[in-house]
N, C-alpha and C positions, 0 to 999 in steps of 0.2 A: 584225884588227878586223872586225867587224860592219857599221859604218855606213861609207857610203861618201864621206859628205861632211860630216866630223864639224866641229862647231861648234865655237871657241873655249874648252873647260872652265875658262878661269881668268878671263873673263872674268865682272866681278856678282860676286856676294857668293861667298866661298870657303865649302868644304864644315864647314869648322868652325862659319859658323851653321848649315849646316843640320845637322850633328849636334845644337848646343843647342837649336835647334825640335821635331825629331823628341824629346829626349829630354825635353823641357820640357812638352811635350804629351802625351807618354807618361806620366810621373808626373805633371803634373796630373789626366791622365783616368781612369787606374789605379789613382791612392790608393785611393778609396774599397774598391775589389779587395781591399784587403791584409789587412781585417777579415774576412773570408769566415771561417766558422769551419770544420773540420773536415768534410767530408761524406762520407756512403756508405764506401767500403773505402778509406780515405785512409788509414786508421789502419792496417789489414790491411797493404798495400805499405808503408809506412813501419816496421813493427814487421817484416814482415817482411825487409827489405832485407839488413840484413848476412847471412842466412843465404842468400838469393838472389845473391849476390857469386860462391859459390864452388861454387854450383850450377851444373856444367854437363852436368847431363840437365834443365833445366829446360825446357819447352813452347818460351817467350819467354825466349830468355839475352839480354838487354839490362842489360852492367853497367855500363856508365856511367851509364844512369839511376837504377839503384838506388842507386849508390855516393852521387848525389846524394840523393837521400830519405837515406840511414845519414849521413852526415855532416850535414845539417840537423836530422835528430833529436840529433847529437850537439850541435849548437850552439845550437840551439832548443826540446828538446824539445817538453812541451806548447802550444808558441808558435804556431797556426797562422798568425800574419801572417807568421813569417821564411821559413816555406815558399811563400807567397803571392810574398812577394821573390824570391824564384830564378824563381819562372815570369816574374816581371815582368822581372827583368833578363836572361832569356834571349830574352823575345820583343824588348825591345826594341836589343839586342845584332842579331835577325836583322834590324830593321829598316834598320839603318844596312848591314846585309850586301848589303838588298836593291839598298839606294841605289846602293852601288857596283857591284853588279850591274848594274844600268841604267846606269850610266854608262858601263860596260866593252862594254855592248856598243850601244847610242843613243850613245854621246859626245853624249849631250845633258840638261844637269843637272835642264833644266827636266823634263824628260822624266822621268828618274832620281827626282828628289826627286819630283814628282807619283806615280811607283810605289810610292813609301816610306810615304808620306802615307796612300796607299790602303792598303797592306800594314797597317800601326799599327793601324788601326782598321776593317778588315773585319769586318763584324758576325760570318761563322762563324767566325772565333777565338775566341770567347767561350767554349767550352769546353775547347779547348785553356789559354787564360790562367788561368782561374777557376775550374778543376777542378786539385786538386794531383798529382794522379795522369796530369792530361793532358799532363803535360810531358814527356812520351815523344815528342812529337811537335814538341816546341819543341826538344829538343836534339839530337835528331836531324836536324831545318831548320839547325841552326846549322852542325856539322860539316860537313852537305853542300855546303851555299853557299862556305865555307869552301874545300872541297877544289876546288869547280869556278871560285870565282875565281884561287887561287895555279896552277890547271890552265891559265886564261887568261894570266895571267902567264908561268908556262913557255913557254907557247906564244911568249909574245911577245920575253921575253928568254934562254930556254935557259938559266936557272941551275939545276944540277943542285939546289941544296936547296930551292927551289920546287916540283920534282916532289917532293920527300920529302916537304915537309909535306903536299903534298895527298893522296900516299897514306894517309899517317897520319890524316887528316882522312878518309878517306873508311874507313879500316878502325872510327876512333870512333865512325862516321856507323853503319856496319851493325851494330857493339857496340850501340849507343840505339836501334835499331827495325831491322827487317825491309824494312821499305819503300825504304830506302836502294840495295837492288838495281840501279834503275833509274839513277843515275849515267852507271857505262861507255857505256848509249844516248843519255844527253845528252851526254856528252864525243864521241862519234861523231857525232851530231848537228849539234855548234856546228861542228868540223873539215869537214863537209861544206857547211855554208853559210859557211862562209873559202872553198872551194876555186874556182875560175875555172868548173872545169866539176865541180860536184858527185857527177853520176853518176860518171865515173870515179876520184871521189878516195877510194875506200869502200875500198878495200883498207891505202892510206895511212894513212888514218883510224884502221881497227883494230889497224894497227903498232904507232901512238903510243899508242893506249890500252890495250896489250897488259899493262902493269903492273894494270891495273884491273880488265881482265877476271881476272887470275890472284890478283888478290886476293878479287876475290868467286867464283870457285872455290876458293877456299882453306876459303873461309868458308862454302862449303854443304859439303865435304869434312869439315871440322870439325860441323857441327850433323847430317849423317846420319851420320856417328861414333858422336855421342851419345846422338841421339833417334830413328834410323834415317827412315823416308818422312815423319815427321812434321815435318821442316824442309822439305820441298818440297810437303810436300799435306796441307793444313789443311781438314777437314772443314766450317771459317765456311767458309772461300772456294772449294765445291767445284762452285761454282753453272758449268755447260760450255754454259751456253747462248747463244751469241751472242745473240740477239735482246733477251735479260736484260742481257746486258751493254751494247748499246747502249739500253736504258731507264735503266740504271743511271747512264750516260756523262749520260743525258739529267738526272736527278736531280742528281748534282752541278753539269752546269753551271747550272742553276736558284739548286743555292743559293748557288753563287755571285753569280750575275748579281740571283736578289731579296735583298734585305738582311732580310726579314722576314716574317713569318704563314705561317712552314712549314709549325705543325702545322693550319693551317685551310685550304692547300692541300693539303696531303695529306689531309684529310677530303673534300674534294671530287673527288679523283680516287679515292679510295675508293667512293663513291659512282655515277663515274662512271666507270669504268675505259677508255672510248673516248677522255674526255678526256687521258689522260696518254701514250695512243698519238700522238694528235695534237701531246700536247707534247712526246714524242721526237721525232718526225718533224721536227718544227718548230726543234728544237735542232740536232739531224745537219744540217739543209739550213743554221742560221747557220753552221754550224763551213765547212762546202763552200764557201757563199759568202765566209767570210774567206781561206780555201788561195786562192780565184779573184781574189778583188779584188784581194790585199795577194800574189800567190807571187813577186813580183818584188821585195819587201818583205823582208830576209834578215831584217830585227829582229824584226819582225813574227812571221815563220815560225819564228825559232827561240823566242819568248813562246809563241807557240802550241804548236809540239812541247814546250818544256816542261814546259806543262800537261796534254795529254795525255800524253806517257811518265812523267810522274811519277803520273797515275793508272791506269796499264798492271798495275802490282803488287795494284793495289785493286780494280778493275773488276768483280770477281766480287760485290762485298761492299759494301753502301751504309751509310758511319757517317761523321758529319759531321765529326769530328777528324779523318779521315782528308785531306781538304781543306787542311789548315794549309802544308804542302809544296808539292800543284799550286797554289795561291793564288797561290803568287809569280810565275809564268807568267800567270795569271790579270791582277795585279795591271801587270805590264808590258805587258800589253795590252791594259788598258782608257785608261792612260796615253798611250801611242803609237797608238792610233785617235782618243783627244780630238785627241793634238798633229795628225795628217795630215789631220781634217778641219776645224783651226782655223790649218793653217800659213798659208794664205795671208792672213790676216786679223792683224791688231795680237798682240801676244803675250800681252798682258795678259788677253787672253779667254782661252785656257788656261789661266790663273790661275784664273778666276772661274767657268770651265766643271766643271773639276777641283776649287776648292772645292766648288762647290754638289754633288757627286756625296761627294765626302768627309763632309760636314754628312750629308749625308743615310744614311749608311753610321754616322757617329759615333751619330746619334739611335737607331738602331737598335742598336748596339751596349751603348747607355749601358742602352736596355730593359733588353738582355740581362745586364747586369752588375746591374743594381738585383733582378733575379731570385734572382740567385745571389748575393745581398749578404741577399735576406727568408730566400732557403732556408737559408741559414747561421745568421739567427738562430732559425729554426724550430729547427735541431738543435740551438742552443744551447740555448734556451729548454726544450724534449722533454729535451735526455740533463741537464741541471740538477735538474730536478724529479725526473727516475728516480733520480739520482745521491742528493739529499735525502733522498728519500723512504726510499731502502736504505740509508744511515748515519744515521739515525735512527731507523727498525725493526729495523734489522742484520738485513736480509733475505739470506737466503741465495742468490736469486735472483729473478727478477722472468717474470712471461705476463705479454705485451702483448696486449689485444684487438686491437689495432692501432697499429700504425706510418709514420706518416709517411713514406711512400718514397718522392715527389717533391713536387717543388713548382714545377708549369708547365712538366714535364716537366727538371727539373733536381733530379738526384737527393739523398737525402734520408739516407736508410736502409734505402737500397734493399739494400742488403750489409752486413756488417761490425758488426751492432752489437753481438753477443759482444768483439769487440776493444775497440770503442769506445768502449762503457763500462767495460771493463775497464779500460783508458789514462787516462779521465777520472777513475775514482776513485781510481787508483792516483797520477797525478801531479797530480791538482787537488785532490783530496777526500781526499786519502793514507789511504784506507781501506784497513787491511794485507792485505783477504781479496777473494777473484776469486770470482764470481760464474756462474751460472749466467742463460741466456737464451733464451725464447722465444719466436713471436710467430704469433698464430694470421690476419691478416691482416696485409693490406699497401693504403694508400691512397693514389693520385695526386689531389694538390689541385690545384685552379684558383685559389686563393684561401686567405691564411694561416689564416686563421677558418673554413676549410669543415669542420666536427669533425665526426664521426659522431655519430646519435643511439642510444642505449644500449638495448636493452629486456636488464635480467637479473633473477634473482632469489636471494636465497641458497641458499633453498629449492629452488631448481634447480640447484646449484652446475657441472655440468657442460656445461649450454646457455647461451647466448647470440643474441643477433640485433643487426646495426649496420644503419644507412639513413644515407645520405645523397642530397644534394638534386639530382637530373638538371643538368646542367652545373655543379657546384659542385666534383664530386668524384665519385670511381666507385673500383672494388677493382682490383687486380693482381694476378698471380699470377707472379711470378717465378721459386717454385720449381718451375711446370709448366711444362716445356719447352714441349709443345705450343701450349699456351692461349700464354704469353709470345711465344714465336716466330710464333702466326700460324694453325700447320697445325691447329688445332681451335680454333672459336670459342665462346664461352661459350652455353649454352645452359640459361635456367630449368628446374630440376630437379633439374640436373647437379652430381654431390657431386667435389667437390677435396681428395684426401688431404696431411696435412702430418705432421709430426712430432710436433705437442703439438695437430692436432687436423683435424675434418673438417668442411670447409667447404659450405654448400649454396645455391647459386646462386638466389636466389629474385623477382630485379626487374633488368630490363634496363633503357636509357634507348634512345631515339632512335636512335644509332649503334653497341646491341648494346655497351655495356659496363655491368658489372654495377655496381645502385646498393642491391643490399639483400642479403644473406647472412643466413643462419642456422648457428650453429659450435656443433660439439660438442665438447667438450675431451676429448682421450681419456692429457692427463698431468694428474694432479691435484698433483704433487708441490712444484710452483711457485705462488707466492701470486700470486694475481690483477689485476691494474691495468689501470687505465683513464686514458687524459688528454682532460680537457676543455677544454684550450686555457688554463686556467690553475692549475690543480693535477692533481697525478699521484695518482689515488685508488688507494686497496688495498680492491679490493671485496668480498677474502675472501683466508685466511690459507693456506698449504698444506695440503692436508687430509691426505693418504698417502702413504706409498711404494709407488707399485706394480708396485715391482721394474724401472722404468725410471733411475731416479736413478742417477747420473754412468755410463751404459752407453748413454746415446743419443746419436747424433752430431746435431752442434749447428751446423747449415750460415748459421746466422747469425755 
């Protein structure tokens, strides 16, 4: 064990309410979640799952998660709230895992369940939950926890089929994602902060976790098999620069530690780029002063190393689902710095300390769930009307002036809407014929009603121009690497080639993203449409073949 002067656990209320609290709380605050409609390439990974199963030269072989997507499609099809349910019941499944995590190594419930509480409702889960595609990262949390509590358990009673499930548990853990690597460093980890004298028990350590390490060498032996250097060197994460990496360290613990207005600090250290030097600096020196206050602290120390070795794998690469796994190290040490600076005090203040940090974590969250509860009825609302409009014209396909590809930065259609609509009229609309898909822009909203204004003419059949209102809404560019990644920034003048057409960069806003374009359509073969936020207009019929029809590849 962990603690040295472990409290009572049976005494107060046993863990069965706090399973019914955590779970009562979870599906009260969640339902609304479960109507999320479909969004961005959900359809894409769900359709294509069963043929990802037995892919194994694939990039990511993650079959566990897929096999959930293929089996939900078998029980749900076009159902997107049963797939909404698997995320729900997986996160709050890690919930309860958390619990007993804290208590396995705090033997203290209060402690335990205050980390659980936190963990439920961390505001950055919100895309891991509420995104169907982001439960790569929910089932992969579960496996892990999994393996590293029945690993505590061996530890404590030596039954050989404790160590069995946790290997298993930890080989489903690297099947569900990549990130799972970091394990055998936690299990080495926690074996050093048991030991009497730490520094010398590191040989010991690596003994007992010697199964772990050789199953994740097994498992990169198997993926350079398959995919040769590209299982160990991913051109996202090929960023080698320490000083990167410590801004990056510094990023996440932010969004951990604020519960909200990401995207308006990060506009300000955009703007200010000294300022976010100062905010790593300032992040590195909390993390030194908690190693100094708390190093005699074992619980402490090993919340903290869990947090950071579980972001060791990611470090290179800042994306906020990646967060869902260190959280729970996160999460046990915001719980065990309340209790150490309220022990001496009535306990009932931990209570009330720990709520008001929860409430305030919940409010934030609830934002971020009401986001992705509009963005869903955006897409519903958008692929209804496209759906309509092409079984009542029997359109053979559809050009979008534009497409709604996020909403407050929670994505839209950003990806996928060749599947999507395909899925939709095939299993809602049981239209017998597959369609063709365009889309000569892409728009980020701040607001469901921020619609673009139109200037076309027929008589111009192959121009166009969109405007919308400086903070209301601005254009993307997803399919230019550059411009989307960063390394070229937009610039009035500057023409963006696409597939069904070429785009010209004509009005910037304040922070340099684009609020006006002019598109020249360069496929005419596609009948034209427009959405104005309450019909799907056909502003013109396909005009010709011009030798591009069913020979162009269709990256939508």
């Amino acid at each position: 064990m962990l603690a040295n002067n472990p409290e009572n656990l049976w005494n107060g209320i046993s863990d069965r309410w706090v399973y019914a609290v955590i779970l009562f709380l979870g599906i009260l605050f969640f339902y609304p979640s479960l109507h999320i409609d479909f969004l961005s390439d959900n359809i894409r990974h769900i359709l294509s799952a069963r043929d990802e199963l037995g892919n194994l030269r694939a990039r990511y072989y993650r079959p566990v998660v897929v096999g959930t997507l293929w089996l939900d499609f078998l029980i749900w099809g076009p159902r997107s709230m049963g797939y909404h349910l698997t995320n729900l019941i997986f996160h709050l499944i890690n919930t309860l895992l958390v619990f007993h995590l804290g208590k396995q190594i705090f033997r203290q419930r209060w402690v335990a369940s205050g980390a659980a509480f936190l963990f439920l409702l961390l505001p950055i889960h919100g895309i891991s939950i509420f995104w169907i595609s982001g439960r790569t990262d929910l089932i992969m949390t579960t496996f892990y926890l999994l393996s590293l509590l029945t690993f505590i358990q061996w530890h404590e009673e030596k039954r050989p089929f404790l160590r069995a499930i946790s290997l298993l548990a930890f080989g489903l853990a690297l099947l569900s994602k990549e990130m799972a690597v970091s394990l055998p460093m936690v299990l080495v980890g926690f074996l050093l902060l048991q030991a009497d004298r730490p520094l010398g028990a590191f040989r010991s350590a690596l003994i007992r976790t010697a199964p772990y390490w050789g199953l994740l060498g097994a498992f990169f032996a198997f993926r350079i098999a398959m995919v040769g250097k590209m299982a160990v060197v991913n051109p996202e994460h090929a960023v080698l620069n320490p000083v990167a990496w410590g801004k990056h360290l510094a990023i996440y613990f932010g969004l951990l530690v604020i519960p909200g207005f990401h995207r308006e600090i990060a506009e300000v250290f955009g703007r200010y780029p000294a300022l976010l030097a100062v905010a790593t600096m300032g992040s590195l020196g909390v993390l030194l002063w908690l190693v100094r206050t708390f190093y005699r602290d074992r619980q402490m120390l090993f919340a903290l190393g869990f947090l950071l070795l579980t972001l060791l794998p990611v470090i290179r690469l800042v994306m906020r689902w990646y967060l869902y796994l260190p959280s729970v190290g996160f999460c046990l040490l915001v719980a065990r710095v309340i209790w150490k600076i309220l022990q001496s005090r009535r306990r009932w203040l931990f209570g009330v300390a720990l709520a008001l940090v929860v409430i305030v974590y919940a409010g934030f969250l609830h934002a971020e769930q009401s986001r992705w509860i509009s963005a869903g009825q955006l897409a519903q609302d958008f692929s209804d009307a496209v759906c309509q409009l092409v079984t009542t014209r029997q359109l053979p396909g559809v050009l979008f002036t534009y497409v709604p590809a996020e909403l407050q930065e929670v994505p839209v259609f950003m990806y996928g809407m060749l599947k999507y609509l395909n899925f939709k009229l095939k299993y809602v609309f049981h239209h017998p014929d597959t369609i063709r898909v365009g889309i000569l822009s892409h728009l980020s909203m701040q607001h469901p009603i921020a619609f673009p204004w139109l200037n076309y003419s027929p008589d111009v059949p192959d121009r166009l121009s969109l405007t919308v209102r400086p903070g209301e809404a601005f254009f993307i560019f997803p399919a230019n690497r550059d411009i989307w990644t960063g390394k070229r920034h937009p610039v009035i003048g500057d023409w963006v080639n696409d597939d069904y057409g070429r785009v010209k960069i004509q009005q910037l806003d304040e922070l340099g993203r684009v609020t006006a374009v002019q598109i020249r359509i360069t496929d005419l073969t596609l009948p034209l449409v427009h959405w104005d936020g309450g019909a799907m207009r056909l502003l013109r019929p396909a005009l010709r073949d011009n030798g591009l029809s069913g020979t162009k590849k269709n990256r939508n």
